[in-house]
C-alpha positions in Angstrom: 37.3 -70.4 -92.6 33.4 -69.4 -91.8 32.2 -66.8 -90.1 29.5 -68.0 -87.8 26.2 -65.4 -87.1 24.1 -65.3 -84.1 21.0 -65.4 -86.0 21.0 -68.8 -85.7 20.6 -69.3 -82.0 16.7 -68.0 -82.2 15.9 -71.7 -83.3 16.4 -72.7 -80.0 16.1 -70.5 -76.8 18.4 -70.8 -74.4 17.5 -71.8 -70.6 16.5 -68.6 -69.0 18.6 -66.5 -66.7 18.4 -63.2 -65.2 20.8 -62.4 -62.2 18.8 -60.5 -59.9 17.6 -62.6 -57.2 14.2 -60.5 -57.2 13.4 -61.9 -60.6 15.0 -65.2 -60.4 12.5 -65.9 -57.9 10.0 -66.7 -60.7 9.5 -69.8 -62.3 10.7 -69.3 -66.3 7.9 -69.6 -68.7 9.3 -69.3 -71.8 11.8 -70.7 -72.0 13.1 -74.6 -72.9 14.5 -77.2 -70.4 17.6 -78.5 -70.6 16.7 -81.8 -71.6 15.2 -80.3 -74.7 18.0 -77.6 -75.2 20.8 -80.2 -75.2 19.5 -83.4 -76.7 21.6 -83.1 -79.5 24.1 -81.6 -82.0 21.7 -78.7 -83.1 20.5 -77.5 -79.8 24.4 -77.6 -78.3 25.5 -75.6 -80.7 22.6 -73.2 -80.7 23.5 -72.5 -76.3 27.1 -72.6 -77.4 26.3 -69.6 -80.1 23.9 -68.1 -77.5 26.8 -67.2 -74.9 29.0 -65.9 -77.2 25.9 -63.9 -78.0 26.3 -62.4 -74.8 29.2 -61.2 -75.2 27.7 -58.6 -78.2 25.6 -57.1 -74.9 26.0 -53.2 -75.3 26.6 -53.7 -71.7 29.2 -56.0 -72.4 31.7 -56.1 -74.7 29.5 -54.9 -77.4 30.5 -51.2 -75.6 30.5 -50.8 -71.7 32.3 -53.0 -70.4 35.4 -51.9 -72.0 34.6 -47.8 -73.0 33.6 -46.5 -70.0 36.6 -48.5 -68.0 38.6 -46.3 -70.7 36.3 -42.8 -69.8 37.3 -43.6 -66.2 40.8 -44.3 -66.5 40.7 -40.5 -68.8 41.4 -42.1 -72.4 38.1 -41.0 -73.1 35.9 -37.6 -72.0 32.2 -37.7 -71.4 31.0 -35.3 -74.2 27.3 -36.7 -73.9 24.0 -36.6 -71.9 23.9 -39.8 -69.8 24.6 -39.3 -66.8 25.3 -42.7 -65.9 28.2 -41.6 -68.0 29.1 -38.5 -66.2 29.7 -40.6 -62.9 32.4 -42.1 -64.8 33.5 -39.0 -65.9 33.8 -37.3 -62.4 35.0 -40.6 -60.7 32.2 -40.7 -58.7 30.2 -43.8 -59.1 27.3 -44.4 -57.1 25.9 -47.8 -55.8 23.0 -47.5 -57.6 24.2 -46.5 -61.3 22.3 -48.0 -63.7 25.2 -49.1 -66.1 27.5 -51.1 -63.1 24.1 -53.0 -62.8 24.0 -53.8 -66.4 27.6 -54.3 -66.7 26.9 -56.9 -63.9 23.9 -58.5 -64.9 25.5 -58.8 -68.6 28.8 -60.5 -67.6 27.1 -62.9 -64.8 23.9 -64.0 -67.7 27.4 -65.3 -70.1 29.0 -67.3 -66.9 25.2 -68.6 -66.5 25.1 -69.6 -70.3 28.8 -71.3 -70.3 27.8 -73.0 -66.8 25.0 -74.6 -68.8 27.0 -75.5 -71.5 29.9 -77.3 -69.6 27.2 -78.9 -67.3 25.2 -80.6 -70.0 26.8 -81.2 -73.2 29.0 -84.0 -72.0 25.9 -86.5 -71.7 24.5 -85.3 -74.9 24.8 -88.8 -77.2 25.2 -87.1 -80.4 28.3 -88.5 -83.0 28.3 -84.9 -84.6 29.1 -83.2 -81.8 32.7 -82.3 -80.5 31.7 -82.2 -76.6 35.2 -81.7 -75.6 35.7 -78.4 -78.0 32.2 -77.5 -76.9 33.0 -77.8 -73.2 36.2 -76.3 -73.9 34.9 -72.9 -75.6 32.2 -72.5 -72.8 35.5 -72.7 -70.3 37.5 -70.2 -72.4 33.9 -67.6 -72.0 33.7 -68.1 -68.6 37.0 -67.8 -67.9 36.7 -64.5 -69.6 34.0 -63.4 -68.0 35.4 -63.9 -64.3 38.4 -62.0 -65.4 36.4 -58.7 -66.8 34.3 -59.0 -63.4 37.2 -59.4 -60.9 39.2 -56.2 -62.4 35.8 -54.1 -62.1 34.5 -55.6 -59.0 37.9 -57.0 -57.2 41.2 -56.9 -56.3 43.1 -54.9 -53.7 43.9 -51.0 -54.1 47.6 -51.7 -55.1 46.4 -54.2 -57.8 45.4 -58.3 -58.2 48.4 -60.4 -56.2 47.1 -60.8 -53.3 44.8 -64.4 -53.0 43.4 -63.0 -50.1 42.2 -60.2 -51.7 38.1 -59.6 -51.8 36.7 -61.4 -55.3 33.5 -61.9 -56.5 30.6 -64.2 -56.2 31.3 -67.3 -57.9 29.1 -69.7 -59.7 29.8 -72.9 -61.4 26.8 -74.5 -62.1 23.8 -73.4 -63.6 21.0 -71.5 -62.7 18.1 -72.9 -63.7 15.9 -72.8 -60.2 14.8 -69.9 -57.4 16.6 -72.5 -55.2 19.3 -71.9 -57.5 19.4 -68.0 -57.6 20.2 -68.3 -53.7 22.8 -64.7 -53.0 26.2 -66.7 -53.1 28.6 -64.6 -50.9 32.2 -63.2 -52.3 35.1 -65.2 -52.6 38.6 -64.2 -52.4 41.0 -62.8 -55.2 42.6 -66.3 -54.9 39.4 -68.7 -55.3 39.1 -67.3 -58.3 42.0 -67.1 -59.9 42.0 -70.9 -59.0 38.8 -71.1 -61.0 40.0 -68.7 -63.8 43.0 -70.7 -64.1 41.2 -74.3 -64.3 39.3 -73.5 -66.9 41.8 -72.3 -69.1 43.9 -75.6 -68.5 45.6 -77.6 -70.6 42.9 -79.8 -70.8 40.8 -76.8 -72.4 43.6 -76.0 -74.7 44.0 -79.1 -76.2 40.4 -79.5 -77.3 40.1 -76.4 -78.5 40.6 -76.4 -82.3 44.0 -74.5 -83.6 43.6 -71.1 -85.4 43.2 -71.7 -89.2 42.3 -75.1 -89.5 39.3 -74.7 -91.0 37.1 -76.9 -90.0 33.2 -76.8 -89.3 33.4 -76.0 -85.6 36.4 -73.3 -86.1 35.0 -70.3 -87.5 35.7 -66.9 -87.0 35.0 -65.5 -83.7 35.0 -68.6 -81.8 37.7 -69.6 -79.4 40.8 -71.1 -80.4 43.8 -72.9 -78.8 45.9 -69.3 -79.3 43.4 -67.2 -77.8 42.9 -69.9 -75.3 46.9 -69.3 -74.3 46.9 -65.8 -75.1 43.8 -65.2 -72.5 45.8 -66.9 -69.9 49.0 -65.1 -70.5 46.8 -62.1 -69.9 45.3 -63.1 -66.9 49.1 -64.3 -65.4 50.5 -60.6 -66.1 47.2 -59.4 -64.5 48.3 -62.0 -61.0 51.3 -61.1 -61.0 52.9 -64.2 -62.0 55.3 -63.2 -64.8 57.3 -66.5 -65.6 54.1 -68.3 -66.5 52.8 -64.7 -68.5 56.0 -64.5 -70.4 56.2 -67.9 -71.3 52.6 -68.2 -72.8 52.8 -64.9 -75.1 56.3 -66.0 -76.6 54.3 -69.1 -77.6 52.0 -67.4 -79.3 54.8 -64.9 -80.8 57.2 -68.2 -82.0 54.4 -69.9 -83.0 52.9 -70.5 -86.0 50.1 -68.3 -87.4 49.6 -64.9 -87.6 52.9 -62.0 -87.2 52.7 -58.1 -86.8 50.4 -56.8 -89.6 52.3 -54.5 -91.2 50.6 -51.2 -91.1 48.6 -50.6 -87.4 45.7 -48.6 -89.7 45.2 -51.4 -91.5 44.5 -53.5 -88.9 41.2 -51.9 -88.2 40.2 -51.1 -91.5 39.6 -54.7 -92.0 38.0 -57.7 -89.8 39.9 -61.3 -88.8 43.0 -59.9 -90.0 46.2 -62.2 -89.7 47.1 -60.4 -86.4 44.0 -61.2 -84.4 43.4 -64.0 -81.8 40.0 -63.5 -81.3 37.9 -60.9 -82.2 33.9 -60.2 -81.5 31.5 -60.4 -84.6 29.2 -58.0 -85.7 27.1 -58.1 -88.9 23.9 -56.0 -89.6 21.7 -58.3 -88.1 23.6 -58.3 -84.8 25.0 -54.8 -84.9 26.5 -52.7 -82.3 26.2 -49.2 -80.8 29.9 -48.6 -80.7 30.5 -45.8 -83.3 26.9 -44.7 -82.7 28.3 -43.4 -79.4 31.6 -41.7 -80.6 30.4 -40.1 -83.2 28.5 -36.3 -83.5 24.7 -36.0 -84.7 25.8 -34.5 -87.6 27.4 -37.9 -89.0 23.9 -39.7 -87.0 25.6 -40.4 -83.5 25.3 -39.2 -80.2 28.9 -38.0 -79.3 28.7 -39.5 -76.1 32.3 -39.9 -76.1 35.1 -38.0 -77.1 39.0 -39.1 -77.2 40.9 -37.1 -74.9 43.5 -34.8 -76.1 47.3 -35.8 -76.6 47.7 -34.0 -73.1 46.0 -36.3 -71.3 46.2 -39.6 -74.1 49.5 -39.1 -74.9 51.2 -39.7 -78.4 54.8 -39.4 -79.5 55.4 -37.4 -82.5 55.1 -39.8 -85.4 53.4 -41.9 -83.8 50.9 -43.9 -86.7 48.3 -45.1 -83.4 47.5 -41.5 -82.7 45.2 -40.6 -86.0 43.7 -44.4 -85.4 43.1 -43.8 -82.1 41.6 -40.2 -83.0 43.4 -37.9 -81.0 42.9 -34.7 -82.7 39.5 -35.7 -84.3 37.8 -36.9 -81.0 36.6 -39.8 -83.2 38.4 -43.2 -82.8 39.5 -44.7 -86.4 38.6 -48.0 -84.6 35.0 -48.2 -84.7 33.9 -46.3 -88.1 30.6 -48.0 -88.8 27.4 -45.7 -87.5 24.7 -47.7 -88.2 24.1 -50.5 -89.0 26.9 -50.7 -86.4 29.0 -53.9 -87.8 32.2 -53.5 -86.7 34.2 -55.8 -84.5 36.0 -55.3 -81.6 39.2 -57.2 -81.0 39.9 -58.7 -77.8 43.1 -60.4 -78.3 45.8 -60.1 -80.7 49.5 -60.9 -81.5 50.7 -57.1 -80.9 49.6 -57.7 -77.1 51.5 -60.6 -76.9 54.1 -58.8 -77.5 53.8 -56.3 -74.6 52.8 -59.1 -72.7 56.0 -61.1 -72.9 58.3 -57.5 -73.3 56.9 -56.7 -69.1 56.7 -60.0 -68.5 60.7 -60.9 -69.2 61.6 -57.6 -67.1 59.4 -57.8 -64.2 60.6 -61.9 -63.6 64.5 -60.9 -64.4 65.7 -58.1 -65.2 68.5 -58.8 -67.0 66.1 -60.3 -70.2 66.2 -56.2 -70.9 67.5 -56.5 -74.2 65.4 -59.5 -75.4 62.2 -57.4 -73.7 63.1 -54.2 -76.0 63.3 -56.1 -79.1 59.9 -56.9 -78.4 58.6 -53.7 -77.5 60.6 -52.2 -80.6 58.8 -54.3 -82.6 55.4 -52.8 -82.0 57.2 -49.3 -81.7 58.5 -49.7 -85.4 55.0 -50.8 -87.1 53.9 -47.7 -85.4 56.8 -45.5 -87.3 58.8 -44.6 -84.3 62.0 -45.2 -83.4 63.3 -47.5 -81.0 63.7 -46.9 -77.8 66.5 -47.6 -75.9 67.6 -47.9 -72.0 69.9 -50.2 -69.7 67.5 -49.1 -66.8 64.5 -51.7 -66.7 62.5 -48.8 -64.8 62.3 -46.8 -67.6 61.7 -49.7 -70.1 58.8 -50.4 -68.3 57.7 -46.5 -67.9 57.8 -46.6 -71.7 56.4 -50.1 -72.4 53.3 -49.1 -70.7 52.9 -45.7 -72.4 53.2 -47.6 -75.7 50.3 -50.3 -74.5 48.3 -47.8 -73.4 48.1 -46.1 -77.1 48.3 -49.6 -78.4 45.3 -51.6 -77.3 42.7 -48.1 -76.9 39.3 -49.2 -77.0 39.7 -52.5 -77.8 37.6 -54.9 -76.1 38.8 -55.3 -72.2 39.7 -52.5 -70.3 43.5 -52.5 -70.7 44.6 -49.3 -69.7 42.7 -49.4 -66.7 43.8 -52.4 -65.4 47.3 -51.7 -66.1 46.8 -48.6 -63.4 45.0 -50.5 -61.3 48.1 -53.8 -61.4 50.4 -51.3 -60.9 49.2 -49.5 -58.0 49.1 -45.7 -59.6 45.1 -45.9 -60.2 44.9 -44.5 -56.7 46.3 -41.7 -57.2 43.6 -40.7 -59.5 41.3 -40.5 -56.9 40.6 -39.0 -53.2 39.6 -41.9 -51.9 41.8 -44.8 -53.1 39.0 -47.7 -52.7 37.3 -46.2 -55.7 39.6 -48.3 -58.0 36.7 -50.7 -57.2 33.6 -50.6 -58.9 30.6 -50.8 -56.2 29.0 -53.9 -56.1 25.3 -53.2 -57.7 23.2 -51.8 -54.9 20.5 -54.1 -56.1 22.8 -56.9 -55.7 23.9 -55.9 -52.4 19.9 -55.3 -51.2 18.2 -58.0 -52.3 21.2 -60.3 -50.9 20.6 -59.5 -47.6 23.7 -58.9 -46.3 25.1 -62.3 -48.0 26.8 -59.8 -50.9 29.1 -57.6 -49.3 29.7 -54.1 -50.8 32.7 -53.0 -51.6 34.4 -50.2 -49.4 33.2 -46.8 -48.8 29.8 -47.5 -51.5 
């Protein structure tokens, strides 16, 4: 299997997008049409390489979208200058900081790059091309993308179950126009989990290609069926809905392909290893800023973060993940590479699923306890502890979620936050319990004029 590198998409340049409506309300001049952009083979898979481009963003999951979600949910400390930062820190975001906007901008300019995709490639009259697989991979990034924005932006206090719930703006068709870049107003919790949920249909999985086939449009990095179904196992725990979530990660775990790897260090000490669904390149001609920001000037970073201490990022005894995740050094093991910065970050894997489908059995039916422990034991035991063992599904879950927390660290979605924020005990990390929200950016919110609503108490 290849590895594909984002160098390639400068041979042709992607339809411009900015989301601000202040700047969208100038015609692009740089930029190719989309009659040019997707004539053919080349320039399809040039837009396709340009969204998951996107997704390197430092203000995406090339760092903030996931590390400062783990700085305000206290995995991390603020050990740094920016204070952009620091409001994460304190847990006192204002409307107008500078990294929400970014975070913002970032995640909406990938939906804008998948919308162009799905819109366009199917009249592209090219016997080369896989349009379905093409279609199918910008559906898999979007659906992404609306997930990372309705757990920063969304959602209730008490978590995501409720479809009436305040969502996000929602767009699924380009924008290539001023007319276009019209405010669109927020939707509900429900509209788009309808929209999450259709583009992650069977439809999309089936024209995705499966992991390990090797063939020209399956390389490394780019979305499979697996991480297809293990994205929407993800985002069913995240609703709520455990039947459908446990089904979808025991899948994936009975499946073939990739098991456990067998040592937990290992599996970040290498890239694409057998474990990993999908993972986000980095090379050093697209590099990233990740260990750049963990790491002290001494060793040419800018230690603007620091892993919290066992105390507050707690470890058992024995416990492999701890020297991995750095507690102790205050320098994750995950992200080693200072500069060029060409490590990955891994966004889905196999030893999630297996969380996944452990809560998943309990929450739906209790009485699954003993299949749901195996599972969890399983990750438990490639981290050299024990198992654990209980006949009260309370305290499985008290433990499962301790375990996923150290697991999935500063990987690349915010997993420990959303897990606080699904299970209503995010709120009691702050004084005012509508801060679980992120505000919508102020700049956003202004140049809307009053078709954005801001969330409560910004």
């Amino acid at each position: 299997m290849r590895y594909f590198n984002f160098k390639y998409i400068t041979a042709i340049l992607l339809v411009t997008f900015v989301s601000s409506c202040d700047v969208l309300d100038q015609a692009p001049e740089a930029s190719l049409s989309p009659d040019q952009t997707f004539s053919d083979a080349t320039g399809a898979n040039a837009a396709l390489l340009g969204a998951y481009s996107a997704l390197q963003s430092a203000n995406y999951v090339g760092l903030r979208s996931w590390s400062l979600l783990d700085l305000y949910s206290g995995n991390l400390r603020h050990s740094g200058t920016f204070p952009s930062f620091a409001q994460f820190q304190n847990r006192n975001i204002l409307a107008d900081n500078v990294e929400v906007n970014n975070m913002w901008n970032s995640i909406y300019s990938t939906i804008n790059r998948a919308n162009n995709i799905i819109q366009f490639v199917p009249a592209i009259n090219d016997a080369t091309l896989n349009k379905d697989r093409a279609v199918a991979e910008a559906k898999f990034l979007r659906a992404f993308s609306y997930l990372n924005a309705l757990v920063l932006w969304g959602g209730d206090n008490d978590g995501f179950t409720n479809n009436a719930a305040p969502g996000i703006p929602i767009r699924l068709t380009p924008t290539l126009t001023p007319e276009d870049a019209a405010p669109t107003p927020r939707v509900t919790l429900g509209e788009i989990k309808t929209a999450i949920m259709a583009d992650l249909d069977q439809t999309t999985i089936d024209a995705l290609a499966a992991r390990g086939t090797g063939t020209a449009q399956t390389v490394v990095g780019r979305a499979t069926r697996e991480a297809a179904i293990a994205l929407k196992a993800k985002a069913h725990l995240i609703f709520g809905e455990y039947a459908q979530a446990a089904t979808l990660a025991q899948s994936i775990i009975t499946g073939t392909g990739s098991d456990l790897s067998a040592s937990y260090a290992n599996l970040f000490s290498s890239k694409n290893p057998a474990e990993s669904l999908w993972e986000l390149q980095f090379d050093a001609v697209n590099a990233n800023s990740i260990a750049f920001f963990f790491y002290p000037t001494a060793n040419g970073g800018r230690n603007e973060y620091d892993v919290s201490t066992n105390a507050v990022f707690p470890h058992e005894a024995g416990d492999a993940r701890a020297a991995v995740n750095g507690v102790g050094t205050s320098i994750t093991g995950k992200y080693v590479v200072v500069a060029p910065g060409t490590d990955n970050v891994k966004i889905l894997r196999k030893g999630e699923m297996y969380l996944i489908a452990a809560e998943a059995l309990v929450r739906n039916d209790a009485t699954t306890l003993p299949q749901a422990l195996t599972l969890l034991n399983a990750v438990r035991a490639r981290a050299g502890l024990a198992a654990f063992t209980t006949a009260d599904p309370a305290a499985f879950l008290t433990q499962l979620l301790r375990d996923k927390r150290v697991e999935l660290a500063f990987e690349g979605f915010p997993n420990h936050w959303v897990d606080l924020r699904r299970t209503n005990t995010a709120a009691a990390l702050f004084t005012n319990a509508n801060r679980v929200r992120l505000p919508i950016p102020q700049r956003e919110v202004l140049t809307a004029n009053g078709v954005v609503a801001q969330n409560l108490d910004y």
